[in-house]
PDB file of N, CA, C and O in Angstrom, chain B, residues numbered from 101:
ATOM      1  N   UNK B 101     -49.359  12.193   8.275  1.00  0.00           N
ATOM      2  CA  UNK B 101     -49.117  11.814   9.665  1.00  0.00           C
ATOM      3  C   UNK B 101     -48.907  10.305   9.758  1.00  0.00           C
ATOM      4  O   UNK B 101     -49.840   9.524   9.574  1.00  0.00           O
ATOM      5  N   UNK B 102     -47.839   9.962  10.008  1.00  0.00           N
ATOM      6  CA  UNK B 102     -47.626   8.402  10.900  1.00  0.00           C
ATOM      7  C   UNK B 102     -48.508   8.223  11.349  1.00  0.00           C
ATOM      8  O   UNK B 102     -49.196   9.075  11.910  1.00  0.00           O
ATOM      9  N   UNK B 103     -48.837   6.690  11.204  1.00  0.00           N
ATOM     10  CA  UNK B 103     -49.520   6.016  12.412  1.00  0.00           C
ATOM     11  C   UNK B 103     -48.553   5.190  13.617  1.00  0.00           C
ATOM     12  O   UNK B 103     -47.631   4.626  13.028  1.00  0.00           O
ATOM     13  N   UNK B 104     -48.500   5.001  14.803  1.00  0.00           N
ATOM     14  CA  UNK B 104     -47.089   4.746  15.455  1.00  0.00           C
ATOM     15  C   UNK B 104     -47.631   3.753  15.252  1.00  0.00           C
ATOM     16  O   UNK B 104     -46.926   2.977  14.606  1.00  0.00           O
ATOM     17  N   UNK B 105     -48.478   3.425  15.474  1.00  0.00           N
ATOM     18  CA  UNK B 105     -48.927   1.892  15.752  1.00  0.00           C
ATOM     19  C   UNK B 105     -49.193   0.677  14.772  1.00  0.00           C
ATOM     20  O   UNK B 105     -49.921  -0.280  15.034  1.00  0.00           O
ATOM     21  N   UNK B 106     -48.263   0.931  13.236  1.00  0.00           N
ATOM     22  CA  UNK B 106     -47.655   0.544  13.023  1.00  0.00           C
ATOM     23  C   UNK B 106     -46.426  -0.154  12.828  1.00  0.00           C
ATOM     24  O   UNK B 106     -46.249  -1.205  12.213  1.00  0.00           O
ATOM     25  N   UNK B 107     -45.383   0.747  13.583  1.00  0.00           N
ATOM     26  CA  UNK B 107     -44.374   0.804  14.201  1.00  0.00           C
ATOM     27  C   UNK B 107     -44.071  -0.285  15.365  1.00  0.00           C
ATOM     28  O   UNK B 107     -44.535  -0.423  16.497  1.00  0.00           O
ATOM     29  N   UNK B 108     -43.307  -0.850  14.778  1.00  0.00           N
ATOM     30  CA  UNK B 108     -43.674  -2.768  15.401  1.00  0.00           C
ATOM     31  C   UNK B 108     -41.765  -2.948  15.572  1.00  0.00           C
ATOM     32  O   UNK B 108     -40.922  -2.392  14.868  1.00  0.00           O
ATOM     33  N   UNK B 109     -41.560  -3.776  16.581  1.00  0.00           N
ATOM     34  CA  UNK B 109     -40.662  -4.620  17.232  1.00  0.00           C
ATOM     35  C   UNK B 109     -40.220  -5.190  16.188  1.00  0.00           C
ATOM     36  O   UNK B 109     -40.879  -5.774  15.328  1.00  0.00           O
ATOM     37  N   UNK B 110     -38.709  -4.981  16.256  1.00  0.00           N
ATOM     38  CA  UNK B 110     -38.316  -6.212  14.833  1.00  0.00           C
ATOM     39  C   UNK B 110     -38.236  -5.520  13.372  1.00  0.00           C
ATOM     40  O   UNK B 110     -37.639  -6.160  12.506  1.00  0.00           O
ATOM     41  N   UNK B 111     -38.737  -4.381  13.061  1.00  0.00           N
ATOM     42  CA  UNK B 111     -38.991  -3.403  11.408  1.00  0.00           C
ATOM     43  C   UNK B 111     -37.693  -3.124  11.532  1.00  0.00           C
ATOM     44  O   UNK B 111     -37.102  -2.815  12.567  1.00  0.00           O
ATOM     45  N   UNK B 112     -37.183  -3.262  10.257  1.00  0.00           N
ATOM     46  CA  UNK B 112     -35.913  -2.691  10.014  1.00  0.00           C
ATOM     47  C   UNK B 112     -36.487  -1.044   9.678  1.00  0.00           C
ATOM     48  O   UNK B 112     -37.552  -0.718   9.154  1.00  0.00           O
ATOM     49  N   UNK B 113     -35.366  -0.165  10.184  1.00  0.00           N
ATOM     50  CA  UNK B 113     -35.130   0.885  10.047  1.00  0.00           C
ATOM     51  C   UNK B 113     -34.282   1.309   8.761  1.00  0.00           C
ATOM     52  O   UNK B 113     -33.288   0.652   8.450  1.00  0.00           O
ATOM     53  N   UNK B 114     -34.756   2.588   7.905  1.00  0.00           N
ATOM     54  CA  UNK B 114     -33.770   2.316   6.869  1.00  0.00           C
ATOM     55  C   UNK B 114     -33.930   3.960   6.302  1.00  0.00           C
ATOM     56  O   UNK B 114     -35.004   4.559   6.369  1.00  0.00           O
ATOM     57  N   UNK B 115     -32.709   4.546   5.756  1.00  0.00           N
ATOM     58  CA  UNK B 115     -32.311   5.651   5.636  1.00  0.00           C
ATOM     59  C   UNK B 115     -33.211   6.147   4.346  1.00  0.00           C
ATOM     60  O   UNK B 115     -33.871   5.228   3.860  1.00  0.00           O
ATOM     61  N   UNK B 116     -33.352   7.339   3.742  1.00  0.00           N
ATOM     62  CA  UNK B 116     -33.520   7.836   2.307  1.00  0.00           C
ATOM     63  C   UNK B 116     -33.024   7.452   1.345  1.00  0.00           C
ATOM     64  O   UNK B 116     -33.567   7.892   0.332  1.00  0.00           O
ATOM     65  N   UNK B 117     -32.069   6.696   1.151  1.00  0.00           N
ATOM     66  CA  UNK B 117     -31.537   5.924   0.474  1.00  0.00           C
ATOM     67  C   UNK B 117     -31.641   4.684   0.340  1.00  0.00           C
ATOM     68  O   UNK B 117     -30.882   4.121  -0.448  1.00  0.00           O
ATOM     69  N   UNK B 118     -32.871   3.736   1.277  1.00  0.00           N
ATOM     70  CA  UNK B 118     -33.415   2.738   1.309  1.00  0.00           C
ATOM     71  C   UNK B 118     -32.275   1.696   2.025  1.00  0.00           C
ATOM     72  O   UNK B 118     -32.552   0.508   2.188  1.00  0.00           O
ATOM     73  N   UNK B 119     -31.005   2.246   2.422  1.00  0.00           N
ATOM     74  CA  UNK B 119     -30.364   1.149   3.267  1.00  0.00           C
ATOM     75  C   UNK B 119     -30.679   1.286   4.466  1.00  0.00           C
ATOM     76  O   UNK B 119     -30.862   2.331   5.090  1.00  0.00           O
ATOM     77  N   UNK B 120     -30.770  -0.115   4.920  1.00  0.00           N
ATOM     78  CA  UNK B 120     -30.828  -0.332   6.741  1.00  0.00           C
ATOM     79  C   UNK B 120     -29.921  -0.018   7.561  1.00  0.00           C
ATOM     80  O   UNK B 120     -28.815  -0.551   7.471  1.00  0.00           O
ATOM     81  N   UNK B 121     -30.126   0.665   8.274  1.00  0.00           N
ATOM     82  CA  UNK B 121     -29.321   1.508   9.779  1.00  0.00           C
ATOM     83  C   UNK B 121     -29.813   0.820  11.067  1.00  0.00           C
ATOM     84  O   UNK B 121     -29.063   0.568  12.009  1.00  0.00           O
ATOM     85  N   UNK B 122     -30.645   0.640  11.049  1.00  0.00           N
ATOM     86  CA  UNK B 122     -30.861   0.366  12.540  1.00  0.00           C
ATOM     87  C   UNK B 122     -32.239  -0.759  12.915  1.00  0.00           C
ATOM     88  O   UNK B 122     -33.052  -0.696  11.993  1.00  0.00           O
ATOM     89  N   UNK B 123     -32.463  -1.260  13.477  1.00  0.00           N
ATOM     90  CA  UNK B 123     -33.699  -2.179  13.727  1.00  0.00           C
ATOM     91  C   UNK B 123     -34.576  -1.362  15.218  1.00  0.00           C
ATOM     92  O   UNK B 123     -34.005  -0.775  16.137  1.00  0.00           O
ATOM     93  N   UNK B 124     -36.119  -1.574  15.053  1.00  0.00           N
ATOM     94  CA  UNK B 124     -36.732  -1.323  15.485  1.00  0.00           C
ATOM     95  C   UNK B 124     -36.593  -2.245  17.220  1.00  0.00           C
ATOM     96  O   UNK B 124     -36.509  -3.467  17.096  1.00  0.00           O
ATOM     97  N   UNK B 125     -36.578  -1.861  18.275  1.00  0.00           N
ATOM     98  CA  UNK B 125     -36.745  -2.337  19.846  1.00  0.00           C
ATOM     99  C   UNK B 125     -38.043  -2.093  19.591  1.00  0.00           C
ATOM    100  O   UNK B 125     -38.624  -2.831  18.794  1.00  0.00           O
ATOM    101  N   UNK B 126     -38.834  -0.862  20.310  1.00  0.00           N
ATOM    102  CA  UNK B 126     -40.039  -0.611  20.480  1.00  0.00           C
ATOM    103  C   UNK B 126     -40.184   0.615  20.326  1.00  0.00           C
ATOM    104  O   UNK B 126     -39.205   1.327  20.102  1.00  0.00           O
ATOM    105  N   UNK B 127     -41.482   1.131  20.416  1.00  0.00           N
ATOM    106  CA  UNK B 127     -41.856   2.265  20.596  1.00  0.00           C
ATOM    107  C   UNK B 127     -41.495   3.007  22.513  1.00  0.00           C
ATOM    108  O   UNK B 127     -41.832   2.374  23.513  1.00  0.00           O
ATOM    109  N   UNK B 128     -41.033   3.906  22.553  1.00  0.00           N
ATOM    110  CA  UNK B 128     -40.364   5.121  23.629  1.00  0.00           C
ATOM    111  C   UNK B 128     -41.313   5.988  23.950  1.00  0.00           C
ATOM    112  O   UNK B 128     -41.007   7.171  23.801  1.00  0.00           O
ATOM    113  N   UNK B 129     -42.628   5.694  24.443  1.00  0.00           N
ATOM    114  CA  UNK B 129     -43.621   6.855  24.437  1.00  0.00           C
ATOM    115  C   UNK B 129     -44.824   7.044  23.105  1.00  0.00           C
ATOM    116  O   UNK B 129     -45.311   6.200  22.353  1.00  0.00           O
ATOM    117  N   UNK B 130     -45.000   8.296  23.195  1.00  0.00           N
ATOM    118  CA  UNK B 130     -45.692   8.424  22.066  1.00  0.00           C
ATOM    119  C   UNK B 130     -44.697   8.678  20.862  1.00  0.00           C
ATOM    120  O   UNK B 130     -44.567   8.043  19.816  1.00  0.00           O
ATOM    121  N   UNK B 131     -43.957   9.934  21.383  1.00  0.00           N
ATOM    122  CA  UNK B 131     -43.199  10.386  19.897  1.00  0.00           C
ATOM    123  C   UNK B 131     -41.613   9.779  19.634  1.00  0.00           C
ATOM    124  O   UNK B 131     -40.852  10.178  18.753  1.00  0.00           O
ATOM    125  N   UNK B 132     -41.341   8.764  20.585  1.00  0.00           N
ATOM    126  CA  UNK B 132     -40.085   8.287  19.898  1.00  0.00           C
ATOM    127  C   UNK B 132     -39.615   6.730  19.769  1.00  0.00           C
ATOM    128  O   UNK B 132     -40.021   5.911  20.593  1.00  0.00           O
ATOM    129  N   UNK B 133     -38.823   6.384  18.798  1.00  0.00           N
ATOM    130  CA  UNK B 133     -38.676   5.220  18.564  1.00  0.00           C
ATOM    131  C   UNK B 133     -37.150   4.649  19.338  1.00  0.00           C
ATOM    132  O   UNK B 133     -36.150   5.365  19.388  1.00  0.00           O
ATOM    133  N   UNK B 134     -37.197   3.488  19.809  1.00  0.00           N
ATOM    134  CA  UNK B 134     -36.374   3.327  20.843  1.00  0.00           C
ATOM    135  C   UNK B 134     -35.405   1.750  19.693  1.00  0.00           C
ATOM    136  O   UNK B 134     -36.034   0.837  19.156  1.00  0.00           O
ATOM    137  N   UNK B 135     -34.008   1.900  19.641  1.00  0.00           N
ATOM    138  CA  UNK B 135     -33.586   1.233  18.490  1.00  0.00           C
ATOM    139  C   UNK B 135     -32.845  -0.018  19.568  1.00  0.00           C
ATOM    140  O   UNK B 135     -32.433  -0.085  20.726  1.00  0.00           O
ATOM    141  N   UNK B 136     -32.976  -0.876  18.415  1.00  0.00           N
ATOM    142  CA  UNK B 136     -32.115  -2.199  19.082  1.00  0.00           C
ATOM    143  C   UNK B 136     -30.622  -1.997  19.573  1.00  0.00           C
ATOM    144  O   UNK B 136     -30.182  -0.921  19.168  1.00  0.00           O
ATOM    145  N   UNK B 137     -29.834  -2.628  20.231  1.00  0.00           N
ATOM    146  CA  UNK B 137     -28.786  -2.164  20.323  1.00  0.00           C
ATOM    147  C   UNK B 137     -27.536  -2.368  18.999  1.00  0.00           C
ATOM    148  O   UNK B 137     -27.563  -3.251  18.143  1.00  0.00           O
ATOM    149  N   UNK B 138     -26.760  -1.562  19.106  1.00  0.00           N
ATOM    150  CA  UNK B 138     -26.074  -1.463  17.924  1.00  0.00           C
ATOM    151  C   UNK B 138     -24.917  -2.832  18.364  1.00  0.00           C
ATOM    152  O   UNK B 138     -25.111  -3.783  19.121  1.00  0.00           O
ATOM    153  N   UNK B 139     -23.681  -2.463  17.543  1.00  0.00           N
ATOM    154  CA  UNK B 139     -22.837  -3.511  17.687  1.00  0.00           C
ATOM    155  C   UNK B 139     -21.617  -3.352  19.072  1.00  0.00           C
ATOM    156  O   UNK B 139     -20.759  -4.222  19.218  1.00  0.00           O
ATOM    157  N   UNK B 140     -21.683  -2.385  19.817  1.00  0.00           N
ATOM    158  CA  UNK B 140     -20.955  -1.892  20.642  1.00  0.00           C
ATOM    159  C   UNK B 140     -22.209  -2.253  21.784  1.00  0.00           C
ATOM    160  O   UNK B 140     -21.860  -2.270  22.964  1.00  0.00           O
ATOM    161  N   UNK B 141     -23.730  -2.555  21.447  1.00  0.00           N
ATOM    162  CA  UNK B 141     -24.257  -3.007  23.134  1.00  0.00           C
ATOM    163  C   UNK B 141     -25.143  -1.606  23.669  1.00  0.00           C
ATOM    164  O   UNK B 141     -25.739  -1.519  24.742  1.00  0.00           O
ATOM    165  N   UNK B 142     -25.047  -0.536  22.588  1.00  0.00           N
ATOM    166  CA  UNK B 142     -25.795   0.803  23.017  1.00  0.00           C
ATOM    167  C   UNK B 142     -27.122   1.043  22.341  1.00  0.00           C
ATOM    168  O   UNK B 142     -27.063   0.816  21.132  1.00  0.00           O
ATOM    169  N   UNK B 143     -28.197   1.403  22.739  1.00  0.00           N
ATOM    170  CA  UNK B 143     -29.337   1.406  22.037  1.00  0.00           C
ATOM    171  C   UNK B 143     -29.448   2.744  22.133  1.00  0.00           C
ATOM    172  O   UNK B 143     -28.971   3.412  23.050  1.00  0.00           O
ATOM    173  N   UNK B 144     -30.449   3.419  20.639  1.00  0.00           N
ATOM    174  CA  UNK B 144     -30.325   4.190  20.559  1.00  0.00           C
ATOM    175  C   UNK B 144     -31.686   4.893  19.997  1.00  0.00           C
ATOM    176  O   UNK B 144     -32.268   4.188  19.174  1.00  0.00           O
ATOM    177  N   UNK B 145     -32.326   6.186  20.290  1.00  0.00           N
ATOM    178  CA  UNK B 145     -33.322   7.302  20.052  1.00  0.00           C
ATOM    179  C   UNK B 145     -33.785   7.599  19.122  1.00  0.00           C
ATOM    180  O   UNK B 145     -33.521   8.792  19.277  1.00  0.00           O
ATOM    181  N   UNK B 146     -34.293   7.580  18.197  1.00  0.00           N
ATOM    182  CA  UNK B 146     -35.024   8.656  17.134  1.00  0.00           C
ATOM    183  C   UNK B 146     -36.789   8.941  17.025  1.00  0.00           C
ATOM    184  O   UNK B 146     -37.676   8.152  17.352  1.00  0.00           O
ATOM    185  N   UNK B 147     -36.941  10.332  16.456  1.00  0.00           N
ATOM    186  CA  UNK B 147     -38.083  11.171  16.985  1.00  0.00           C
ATOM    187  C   UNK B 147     -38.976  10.209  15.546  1.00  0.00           C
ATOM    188  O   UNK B 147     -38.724   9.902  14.381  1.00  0.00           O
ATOM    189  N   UNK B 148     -39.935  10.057  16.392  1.00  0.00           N
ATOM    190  CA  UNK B 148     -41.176   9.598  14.912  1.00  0.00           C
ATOM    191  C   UNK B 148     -41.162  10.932  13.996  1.00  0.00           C
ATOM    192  O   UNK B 148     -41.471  10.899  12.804  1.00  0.00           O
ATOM    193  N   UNK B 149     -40.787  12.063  14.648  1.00  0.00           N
ATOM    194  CA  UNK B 149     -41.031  12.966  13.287  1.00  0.00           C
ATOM    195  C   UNK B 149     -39.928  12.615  11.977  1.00  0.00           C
ATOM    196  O   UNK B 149     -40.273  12.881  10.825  1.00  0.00           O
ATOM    197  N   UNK B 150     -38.790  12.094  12.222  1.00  0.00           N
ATOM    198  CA  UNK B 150     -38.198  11.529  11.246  1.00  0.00           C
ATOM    199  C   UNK B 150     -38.956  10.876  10.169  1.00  0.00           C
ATOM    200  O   UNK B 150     -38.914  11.210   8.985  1.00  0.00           O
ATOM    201  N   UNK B 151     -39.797   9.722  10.773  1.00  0.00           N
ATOM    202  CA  UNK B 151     -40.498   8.759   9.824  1.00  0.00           C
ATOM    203  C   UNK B 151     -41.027   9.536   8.756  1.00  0.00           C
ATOM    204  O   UNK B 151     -41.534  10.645   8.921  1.00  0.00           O
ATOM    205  N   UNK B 152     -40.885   8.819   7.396  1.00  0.00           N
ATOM    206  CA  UNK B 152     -41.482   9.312   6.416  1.00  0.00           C
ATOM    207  C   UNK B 152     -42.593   8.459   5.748  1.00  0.00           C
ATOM    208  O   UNK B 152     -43.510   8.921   5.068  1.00  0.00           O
ATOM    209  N   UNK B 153     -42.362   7.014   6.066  1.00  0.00           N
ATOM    210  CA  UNK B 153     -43.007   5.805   5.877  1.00  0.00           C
ATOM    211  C   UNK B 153     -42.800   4.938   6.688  1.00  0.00           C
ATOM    212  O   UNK B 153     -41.804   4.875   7.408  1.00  0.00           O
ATOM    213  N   UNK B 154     -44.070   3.872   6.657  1.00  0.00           N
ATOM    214  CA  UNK B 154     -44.027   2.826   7.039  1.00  0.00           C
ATOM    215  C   UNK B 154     -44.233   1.361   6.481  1.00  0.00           C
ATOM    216  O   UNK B 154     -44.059   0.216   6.897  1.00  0.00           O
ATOM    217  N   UNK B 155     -44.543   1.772   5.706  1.00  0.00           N
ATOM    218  CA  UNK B 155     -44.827   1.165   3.943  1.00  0.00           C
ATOM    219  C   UNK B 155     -43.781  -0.093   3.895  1.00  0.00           C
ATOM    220  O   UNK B 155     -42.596   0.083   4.176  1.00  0.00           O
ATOM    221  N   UNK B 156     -44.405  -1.647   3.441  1.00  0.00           N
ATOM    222  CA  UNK B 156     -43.289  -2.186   3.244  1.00  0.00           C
ATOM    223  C   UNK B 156     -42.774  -3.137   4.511  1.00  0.00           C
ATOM    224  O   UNK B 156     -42.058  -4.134   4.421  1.00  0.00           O
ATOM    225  N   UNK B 157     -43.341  -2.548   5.716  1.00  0.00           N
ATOM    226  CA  UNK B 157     -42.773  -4.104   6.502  1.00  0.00           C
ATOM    227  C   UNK B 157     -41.579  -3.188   7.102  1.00  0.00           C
ATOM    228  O   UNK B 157     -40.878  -3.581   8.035  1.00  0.00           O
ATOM    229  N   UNK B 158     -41.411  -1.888   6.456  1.00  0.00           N
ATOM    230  CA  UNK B 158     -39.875  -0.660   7.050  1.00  0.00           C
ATOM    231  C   UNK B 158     -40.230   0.298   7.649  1.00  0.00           C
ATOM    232  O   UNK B 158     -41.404   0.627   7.480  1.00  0.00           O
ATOM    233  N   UNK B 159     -39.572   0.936   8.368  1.00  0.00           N
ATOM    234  CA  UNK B 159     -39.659   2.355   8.865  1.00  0.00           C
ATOM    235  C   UNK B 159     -38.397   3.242   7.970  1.00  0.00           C
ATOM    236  O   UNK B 159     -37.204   2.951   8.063  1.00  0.00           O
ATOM    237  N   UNK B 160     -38.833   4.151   7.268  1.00  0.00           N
ATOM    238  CA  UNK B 160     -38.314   4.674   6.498  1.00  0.00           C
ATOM    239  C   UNK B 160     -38.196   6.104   6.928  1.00  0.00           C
ATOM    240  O   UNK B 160     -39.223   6.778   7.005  1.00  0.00           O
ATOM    241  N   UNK B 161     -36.956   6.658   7.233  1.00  0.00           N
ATOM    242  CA  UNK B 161     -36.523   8.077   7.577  1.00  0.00           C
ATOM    243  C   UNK B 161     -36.078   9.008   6.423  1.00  0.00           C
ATOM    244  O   UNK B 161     -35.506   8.684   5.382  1.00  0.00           O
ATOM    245  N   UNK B 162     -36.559  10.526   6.932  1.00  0.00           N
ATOM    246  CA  UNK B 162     -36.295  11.356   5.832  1.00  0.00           C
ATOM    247  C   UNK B 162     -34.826  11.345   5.773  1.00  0.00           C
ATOM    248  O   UNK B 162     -34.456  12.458   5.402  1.00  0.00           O
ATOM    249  N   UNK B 163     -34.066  10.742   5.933  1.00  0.00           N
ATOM    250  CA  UNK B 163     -32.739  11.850   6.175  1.00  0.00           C
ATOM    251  C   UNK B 163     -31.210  10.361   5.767  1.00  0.00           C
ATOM    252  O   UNK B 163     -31.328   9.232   6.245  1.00  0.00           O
ATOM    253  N   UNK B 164     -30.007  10.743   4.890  1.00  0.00           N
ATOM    254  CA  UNK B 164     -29.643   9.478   4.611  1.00  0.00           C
ATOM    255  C   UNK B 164     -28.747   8.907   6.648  1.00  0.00           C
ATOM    256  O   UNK B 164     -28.436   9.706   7.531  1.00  0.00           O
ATOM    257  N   UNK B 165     -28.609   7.337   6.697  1.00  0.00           N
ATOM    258  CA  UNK B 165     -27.828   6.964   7.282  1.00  0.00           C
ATOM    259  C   UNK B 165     -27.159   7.491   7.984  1.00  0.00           C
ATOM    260  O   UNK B 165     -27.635   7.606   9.113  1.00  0.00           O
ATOM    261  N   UNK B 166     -26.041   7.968   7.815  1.00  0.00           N
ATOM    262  CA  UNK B 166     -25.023   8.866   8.388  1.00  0.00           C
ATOM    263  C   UNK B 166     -25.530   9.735   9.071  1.00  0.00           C
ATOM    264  O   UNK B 166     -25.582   9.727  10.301  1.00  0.00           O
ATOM    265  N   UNK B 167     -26.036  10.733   8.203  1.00  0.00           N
ATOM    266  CA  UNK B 167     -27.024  11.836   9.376  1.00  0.00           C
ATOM    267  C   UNK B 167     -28.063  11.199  10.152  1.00  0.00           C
ATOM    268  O   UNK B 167     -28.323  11.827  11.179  1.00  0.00           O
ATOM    269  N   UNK B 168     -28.753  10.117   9.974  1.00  0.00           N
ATOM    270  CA  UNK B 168     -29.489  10.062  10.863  1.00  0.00           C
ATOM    271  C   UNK B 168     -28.572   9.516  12.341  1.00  0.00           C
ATOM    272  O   UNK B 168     -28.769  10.024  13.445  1.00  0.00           O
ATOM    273  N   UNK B 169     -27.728   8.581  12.128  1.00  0.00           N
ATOM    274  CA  UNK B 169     -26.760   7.691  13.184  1.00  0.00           C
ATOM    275  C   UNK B 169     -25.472   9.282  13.840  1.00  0.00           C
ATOM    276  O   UNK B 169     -24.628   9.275  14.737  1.00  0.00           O
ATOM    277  N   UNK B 170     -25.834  10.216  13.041  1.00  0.00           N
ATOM    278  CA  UNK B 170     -24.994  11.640  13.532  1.00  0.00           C
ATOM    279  C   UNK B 170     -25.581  12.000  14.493  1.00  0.00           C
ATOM    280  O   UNK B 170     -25.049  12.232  15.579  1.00  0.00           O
ATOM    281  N   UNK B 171     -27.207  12.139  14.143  1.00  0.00           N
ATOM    282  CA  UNK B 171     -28.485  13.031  14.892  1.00  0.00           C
ATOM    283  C   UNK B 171     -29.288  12.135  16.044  1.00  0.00           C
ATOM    284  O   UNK B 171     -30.027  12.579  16.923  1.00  0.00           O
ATOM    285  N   UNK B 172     -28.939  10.770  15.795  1.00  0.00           N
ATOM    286  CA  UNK B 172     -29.856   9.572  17.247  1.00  0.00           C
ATOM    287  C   UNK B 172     -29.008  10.249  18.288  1.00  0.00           C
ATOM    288  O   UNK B 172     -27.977  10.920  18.247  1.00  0.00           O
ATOM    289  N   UNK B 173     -29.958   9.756  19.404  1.00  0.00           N
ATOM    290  CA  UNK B 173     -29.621  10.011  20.795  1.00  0.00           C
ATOM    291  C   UNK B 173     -29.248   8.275  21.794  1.00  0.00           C
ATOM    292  O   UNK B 173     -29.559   7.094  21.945  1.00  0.00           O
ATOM    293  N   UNK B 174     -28.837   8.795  21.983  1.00  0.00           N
ATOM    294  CA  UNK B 174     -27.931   7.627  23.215  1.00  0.00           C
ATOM    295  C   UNK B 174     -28.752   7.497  24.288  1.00  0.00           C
ATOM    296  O   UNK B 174     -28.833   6.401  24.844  1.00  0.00           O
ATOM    297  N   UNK B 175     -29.661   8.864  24.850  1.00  0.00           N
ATOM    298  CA  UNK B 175     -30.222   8.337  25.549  1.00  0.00           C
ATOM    299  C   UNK B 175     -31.764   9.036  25.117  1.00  0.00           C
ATOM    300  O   UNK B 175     -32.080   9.824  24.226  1.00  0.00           O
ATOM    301  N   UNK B 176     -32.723   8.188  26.448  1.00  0.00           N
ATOM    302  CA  UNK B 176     -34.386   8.288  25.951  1.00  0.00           C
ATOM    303  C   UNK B 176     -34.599  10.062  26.078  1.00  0.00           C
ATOM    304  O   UNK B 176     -34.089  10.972  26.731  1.00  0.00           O
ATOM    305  N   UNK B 177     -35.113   9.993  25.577  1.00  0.00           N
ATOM    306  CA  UNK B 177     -36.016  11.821  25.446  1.00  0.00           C
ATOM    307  C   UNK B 177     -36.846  12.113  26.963  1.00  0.00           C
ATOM    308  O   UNK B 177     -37.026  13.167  27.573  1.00  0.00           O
ATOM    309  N   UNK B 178     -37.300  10.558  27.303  1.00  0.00           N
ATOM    310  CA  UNK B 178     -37.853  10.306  28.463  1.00  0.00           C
ATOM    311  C   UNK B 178     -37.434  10.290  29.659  1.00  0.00           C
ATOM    312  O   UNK B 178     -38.149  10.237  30.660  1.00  0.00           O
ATOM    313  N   UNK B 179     -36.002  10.344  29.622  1.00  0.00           N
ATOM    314  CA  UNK B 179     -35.234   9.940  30.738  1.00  0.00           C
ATOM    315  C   UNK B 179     -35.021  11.300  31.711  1.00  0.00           C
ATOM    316  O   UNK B 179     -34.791  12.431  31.282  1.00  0.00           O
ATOM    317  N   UNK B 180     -35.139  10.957  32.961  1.00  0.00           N
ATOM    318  CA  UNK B 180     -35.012  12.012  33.908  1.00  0.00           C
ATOM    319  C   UNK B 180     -34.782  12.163  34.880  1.00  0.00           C
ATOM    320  O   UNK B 180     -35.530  11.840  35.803  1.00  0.00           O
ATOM    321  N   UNK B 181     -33.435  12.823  35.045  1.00  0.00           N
ATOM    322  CA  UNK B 181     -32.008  12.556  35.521  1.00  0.00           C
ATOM    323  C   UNK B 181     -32.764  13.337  37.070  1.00  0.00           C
ATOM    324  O   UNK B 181     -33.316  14.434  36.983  1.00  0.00           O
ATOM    325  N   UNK B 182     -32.674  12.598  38.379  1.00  0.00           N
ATOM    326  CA  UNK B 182     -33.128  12.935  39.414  1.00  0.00           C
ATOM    327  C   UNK B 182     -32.026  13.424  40.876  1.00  0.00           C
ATOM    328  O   UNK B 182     -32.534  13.771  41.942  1.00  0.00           O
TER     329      UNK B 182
END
């Protein structure tokens, strides 16, 4: 089990393959991580169940790059459309 609260402002994010995808904004609640904005100005979603580590100063996801930047969400898990 993760600890989130590790999960710190600023951690590079980085695929199964140990390259960086994305940088850490903040934590989104309890279960999701809320990403800096990319190069287009859009920030973007992923579930802490991804995390596999935190080890290292990184947040490390099971899954390579591509699939993970396939599978983020655009918008919060939290969000609720009224």
């Amino acid at each position: 089990m993760i600890n989130t609260e590790q999960i710190q402002p600023d951690m590079p994010v980085v695929c199964s393959q140990d390259g960086q995808f994305a940088t850490v904004d903040h934590m989104e609640g309890p279960g999701t991580i809320k990403l800096k904005k990319d190069e287009t100005g859009q920030h973007h979603y992923i579930p802490v169940s991804w995390v596999s580590s935190t080890e290292g100063g990184k947040v490390k996801v099971d899954r390579p790059g591509d699939k993970a930047m396939a599978e983020w969400s655009s918008v919060s898990p939290n969000y609720i459309d009224e």
